[in-house]
N, C-alpha and C positions, 0 to 999 in steps of 0.2 A: 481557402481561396479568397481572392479580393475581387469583389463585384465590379468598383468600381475600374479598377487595373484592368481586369479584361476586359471591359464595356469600352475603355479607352483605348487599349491596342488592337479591338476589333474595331474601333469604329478609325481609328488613324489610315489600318491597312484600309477599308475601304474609302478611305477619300484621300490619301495616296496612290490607289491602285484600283480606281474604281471598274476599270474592263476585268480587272478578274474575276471581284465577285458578280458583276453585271453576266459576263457569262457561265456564272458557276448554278444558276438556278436549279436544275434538277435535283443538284447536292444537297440542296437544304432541307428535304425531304429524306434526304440519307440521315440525317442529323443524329447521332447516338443519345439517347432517351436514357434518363435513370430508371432505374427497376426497383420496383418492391410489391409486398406481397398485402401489407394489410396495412400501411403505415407505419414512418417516423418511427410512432412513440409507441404501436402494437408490436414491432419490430423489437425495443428494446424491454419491451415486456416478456419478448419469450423468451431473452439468454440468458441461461442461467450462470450462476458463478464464472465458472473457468470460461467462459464462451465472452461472459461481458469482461472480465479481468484481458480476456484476451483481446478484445476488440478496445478496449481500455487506452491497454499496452498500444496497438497501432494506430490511434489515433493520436497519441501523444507522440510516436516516431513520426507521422505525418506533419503534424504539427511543427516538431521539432526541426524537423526538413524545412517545412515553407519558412520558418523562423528566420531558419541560417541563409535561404536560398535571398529573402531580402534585406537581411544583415550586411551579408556581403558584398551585395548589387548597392546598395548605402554607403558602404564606403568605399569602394569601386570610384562610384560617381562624387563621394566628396576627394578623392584623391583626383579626378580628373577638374575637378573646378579647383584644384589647388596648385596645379600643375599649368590650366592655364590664367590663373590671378598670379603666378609666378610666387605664392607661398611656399617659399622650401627652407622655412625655418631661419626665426629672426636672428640667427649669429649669420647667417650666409646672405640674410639678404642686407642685414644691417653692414656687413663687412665691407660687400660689395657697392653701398653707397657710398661709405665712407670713402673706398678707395676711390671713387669717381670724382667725391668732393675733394681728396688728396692731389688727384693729377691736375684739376683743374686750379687749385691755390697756388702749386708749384709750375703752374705754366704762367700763371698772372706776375710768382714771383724772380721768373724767368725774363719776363717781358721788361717787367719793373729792373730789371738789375742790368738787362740790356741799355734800358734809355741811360740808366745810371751813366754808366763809361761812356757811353758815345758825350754825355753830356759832359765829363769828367776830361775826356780825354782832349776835347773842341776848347775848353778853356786853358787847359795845359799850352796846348798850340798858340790860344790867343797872347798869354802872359809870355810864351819863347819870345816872340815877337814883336813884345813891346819893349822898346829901349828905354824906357825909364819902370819897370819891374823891378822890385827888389831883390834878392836871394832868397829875402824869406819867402817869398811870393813864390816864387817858382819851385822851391822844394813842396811848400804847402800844396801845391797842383799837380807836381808830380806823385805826392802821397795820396792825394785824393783819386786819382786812376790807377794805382797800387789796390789801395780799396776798393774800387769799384770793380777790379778784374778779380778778384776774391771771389766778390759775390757772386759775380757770373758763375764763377767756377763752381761755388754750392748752390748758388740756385741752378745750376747745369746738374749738378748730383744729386738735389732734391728731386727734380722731374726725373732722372732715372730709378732714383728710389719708389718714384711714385707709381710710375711705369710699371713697375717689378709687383709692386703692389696689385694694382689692377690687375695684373697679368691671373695673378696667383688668385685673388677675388675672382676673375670671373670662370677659371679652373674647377672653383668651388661649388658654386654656382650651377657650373654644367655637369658636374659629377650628380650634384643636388635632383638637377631636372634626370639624368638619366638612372639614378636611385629608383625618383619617384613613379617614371615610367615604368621600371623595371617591376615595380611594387602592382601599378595597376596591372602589368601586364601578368603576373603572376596572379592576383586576384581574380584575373578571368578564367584563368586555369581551374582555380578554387571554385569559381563561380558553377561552374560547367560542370565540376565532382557533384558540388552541393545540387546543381538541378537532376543531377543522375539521382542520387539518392532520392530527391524529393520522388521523381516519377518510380522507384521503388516500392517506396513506402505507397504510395497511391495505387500501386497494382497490389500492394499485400492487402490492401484496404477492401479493395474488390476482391480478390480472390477472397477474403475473408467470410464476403455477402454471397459470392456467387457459391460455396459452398453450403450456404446456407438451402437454396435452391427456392423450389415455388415461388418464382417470381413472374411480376407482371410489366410490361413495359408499362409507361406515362407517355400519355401522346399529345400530339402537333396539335392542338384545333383553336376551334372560335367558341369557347365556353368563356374565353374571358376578352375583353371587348374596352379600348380604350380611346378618348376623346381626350384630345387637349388642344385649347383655348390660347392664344398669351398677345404679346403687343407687338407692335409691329416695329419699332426701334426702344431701344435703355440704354441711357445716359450713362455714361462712366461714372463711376462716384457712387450710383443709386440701386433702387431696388424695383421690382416692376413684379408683379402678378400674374400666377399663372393658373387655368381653371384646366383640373382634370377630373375628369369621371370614368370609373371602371363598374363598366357592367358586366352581371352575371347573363349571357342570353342562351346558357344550356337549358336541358330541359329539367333540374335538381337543382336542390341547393348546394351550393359550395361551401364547404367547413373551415377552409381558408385558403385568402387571397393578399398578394401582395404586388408591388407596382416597383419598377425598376425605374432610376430614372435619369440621364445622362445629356450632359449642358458641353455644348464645343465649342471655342470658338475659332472658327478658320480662316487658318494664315493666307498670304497673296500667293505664297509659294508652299507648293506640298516639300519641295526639296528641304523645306523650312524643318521640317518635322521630323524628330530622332524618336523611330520606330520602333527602339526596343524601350521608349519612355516617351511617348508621345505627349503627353501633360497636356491633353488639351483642354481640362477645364480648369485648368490653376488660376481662371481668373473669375471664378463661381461658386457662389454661396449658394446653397439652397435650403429652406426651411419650408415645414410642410405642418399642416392642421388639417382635421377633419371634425363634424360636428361631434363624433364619440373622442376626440380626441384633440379639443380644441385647443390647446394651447401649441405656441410654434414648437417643431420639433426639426431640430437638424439633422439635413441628412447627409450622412459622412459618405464619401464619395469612392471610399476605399473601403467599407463591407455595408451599408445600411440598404436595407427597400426598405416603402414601405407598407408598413404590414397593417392591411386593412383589414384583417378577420371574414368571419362568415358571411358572406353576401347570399340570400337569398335567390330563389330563379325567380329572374326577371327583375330582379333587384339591383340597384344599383350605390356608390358611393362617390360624394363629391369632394373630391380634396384641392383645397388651395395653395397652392405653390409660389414661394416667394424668392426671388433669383436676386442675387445682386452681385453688380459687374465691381470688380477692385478697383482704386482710383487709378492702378498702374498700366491696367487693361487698355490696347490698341485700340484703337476704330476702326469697324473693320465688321466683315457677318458674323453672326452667329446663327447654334441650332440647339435646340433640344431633341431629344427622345423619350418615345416612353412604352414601356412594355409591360406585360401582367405574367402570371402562375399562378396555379391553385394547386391544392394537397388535401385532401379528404381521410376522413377518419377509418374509412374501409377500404383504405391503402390505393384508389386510386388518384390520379395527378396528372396533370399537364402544363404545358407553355404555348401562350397565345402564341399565334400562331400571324400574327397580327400587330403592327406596332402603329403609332401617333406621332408627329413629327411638329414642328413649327419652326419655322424663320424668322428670322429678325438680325435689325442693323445696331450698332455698337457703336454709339455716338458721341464726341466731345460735348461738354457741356455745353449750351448755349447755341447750338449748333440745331439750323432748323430743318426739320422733319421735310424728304422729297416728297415732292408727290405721286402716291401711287400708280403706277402704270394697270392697265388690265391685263390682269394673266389671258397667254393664248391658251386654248382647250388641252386640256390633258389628257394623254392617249392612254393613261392610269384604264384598266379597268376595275377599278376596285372601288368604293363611293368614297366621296369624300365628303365629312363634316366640318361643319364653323359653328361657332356661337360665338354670343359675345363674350367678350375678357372681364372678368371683375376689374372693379378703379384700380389702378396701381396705385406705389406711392409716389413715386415722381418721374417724368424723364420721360415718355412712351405716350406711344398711342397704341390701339387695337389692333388684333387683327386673328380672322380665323386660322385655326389650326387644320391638321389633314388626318385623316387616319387611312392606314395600308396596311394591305396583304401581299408578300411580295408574291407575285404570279411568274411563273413562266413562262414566258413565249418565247419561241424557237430560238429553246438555250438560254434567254434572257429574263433580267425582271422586269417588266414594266416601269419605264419610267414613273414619277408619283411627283407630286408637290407641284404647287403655282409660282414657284421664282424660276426667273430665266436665268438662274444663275447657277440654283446647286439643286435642279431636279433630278439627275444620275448622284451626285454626291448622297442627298436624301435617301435615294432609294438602297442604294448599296452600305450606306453606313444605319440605315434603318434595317437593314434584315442583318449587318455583322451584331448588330444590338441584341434581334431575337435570338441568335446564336450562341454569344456570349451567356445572355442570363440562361440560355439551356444547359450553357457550359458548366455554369455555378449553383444550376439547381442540380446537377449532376454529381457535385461537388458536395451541395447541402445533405442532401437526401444520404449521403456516406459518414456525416459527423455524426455521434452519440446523442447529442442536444439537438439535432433536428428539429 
């Protein structure tokens, strides 16, 4: 499974379709929980030979599956960006130039051959009618509109020839495009076998475990506990600073913890957004440090959390997060999220239950910082926290962060966050967040290497 792939197409569907999930609240609470009985790596303690050979075998068909299922989706999408940059291969589009530049030399040399004879033919006329013209004058004039109807006549057969050219180039051309449609459209066929198998192989995976039996669900709660910090606009170009801390506030230590973590940045128009590849953080770097683990560490946005180890109860860890927008990057909002999981050595586990959010603006260089309006009251009941931002490195100012539980009320979640602009966005792409990583801890808890 790819963390950060679902963390993206849950958070796109929620801030393209934020009344769904805004009325879907009770569901979240339906959420399907992984199961197991003593842990991970207790789990793969107790199979023996033919059991782990076997579980071996389906995880390498799983594997195998999600491979091909974004193999295919790969080139899918590069046959569709080649379809509309009009690449369909450089004899067809070379041909079809050339025949463009053919029709158009043969129409200059058309034009040209016209003025020829009119020019040709107006001196022939002048010399008829001069009484003192020689013979040879007038033969020589009459030869020279001889010649000049010549060429009209081949530069009249060169533009038909050229004509026939084009014709036949852009023939090519359209066979070319309706090839290459043909190829994506077939590829979707494929696409569609390959995710049947994938969701195969993922139910043999489970029936695999559920045969196993004595198992325990992993529940929803507030044992893991997240704040984050950041600024309140970053520069195009730069990088800016983010402060998150995950606290243990169960009543146990936790054996281990890890922090999910997802950067958007959102368009004026949701119509903007292709939902089965919503890409909304293609314009985001993130690296992250901790004091056990100080040096930057990037985190890939397609499988990485990151993974904080044992937090003590009532213990906490602080990680610095360092964001940097592409120079290619719009102006325009952005959000982050952030969410926790724990996994314990006597097999029990959960998913906060609880996510952390922050806003901020996407600013051209040089471009200076609004000024803050006061947020009006938020009808959130859930508390929210601020602290200050560590210094960035360039481009920003501060600003606190929020943290949320999304709540129910009647059918709904509680709105959350202090922008008058994406508090519903917030909320609902802040619980499709919690979802998602339950989705991929769901997903983890089934690999061999858990």
């Amino acid at each position: 499974m790819k963390i950060r792939r679902i963390l993206a197409t849950a958070v796109a569907a929620a801030v393209t379709t934020p009344v769904v999930l805004l009325s879907a609240g009770p569901a979240f609470a339906d959420t399907p929980k992984p199961a197991t009985s003593k842990g991970a790596a207790a789990q793969q303690d107790d199979l023996d030979g033919p059991d782990f050979e076997e579980l071996e075998r389906l995880e390498a068909a799983y594997a195998a599956a999600e491979q091909k299922v974004e193999d295919l989706t790969e080139q899918r999408e590069r046959l569709k960006n080649d379809l509309r940059a009009g690449n369909l291969g450089k004899e067809v589009v070379d041909e079809l130039a050339a025949a463009e530049q053919a029709v158009a030399d043969a129409a200059e040399r058309k034009t040209a051959a016209d003025t020829a004879l009119t020019v040709a033919k107006d001196a022939l006329t002048a010399i008829e009618a001069d009484p003192a013209a020689t013979p040879e004058q007038k033969t020589a004039a009459a030869e020279a509109v001889t010649t000049a109807e010549t060429e009209v006549e081949e530069a009249a057969g060169a533009v038909t020839g050229a004509d026939e050219r084009l014709d036949k180039a852009k023939t090519a051309w359209d066979d070319a495009r309706v090839a290459l449609s043909t190829k994506i459209g077939l590829l979707a066929e494929d696409i569609k076998a390959a995710e049947q198998e994938l969701a195969a192989a993922e139910a043999a995976v489970d029936a695999f475990w559920e045969d196993k039996g004595d198992f325990e669900e992993c529940v929803e709660d507030g044992a893991v506990r997240s704040t984050l910090t950041g600024p309140k606009t970053i520069t195009i170009g730069s990088s800016a600073n983010f402060s998150l801390t995950v606290k243990n506030t169960s009543d146990r230590d936790l054996d281990s913890v890890r922090s999910y973590l997802f950067a958007a940045q959102l368009p004026e128009s949701w119509e903007d957004i292709d939902e089965e590849h919503p890409d909304l953080d293609r314009y985001f770097d993130i690296d992250w440090k901790t004091a056990a683990n100080p040096k930057w560490t990037e985190l890939d946005f397609q499988d990485d959390a990151i993974e904080l180890g044992a937090i003590g109860k009532g213990g906490k860890v602080d990680v610095t997060l360092r964001l940097t927008v592409d120079e290619d990057a719009p102006a325009g909002e952005g959000i982050a999220f952030t969410t926790g999981e724990y996994e314990n050595e006597d097999g029990s586990c959960g998913i906060s239950e609880q996510y952390a959010e922050v806003e901020f603006d996407i600013v051209e260089p040089g471009a200076e910082p609004e000024p803050e309006e006061t947020a009006s009251p938020s009808p959130s009941p859930s508390p929210s926290t601020s602290a200050p931002a560590p210094a960035a490195t360039s481009g920003h100012t501060p600003q606190g962060g929020s943290s949320h539980i999304p709540v129910a009320t009647g059918g709904e979640l509680a709105a959350t966050g202090s922008s008058d602009v994406l508090p519903q966005v917030a909320a609902a792409a802040g619980a499709a967040l919690v979802l998602g990583a339950g989705a991929v801890f769901v997903a983890r808890r089934r690999k061999v290497n858990a």
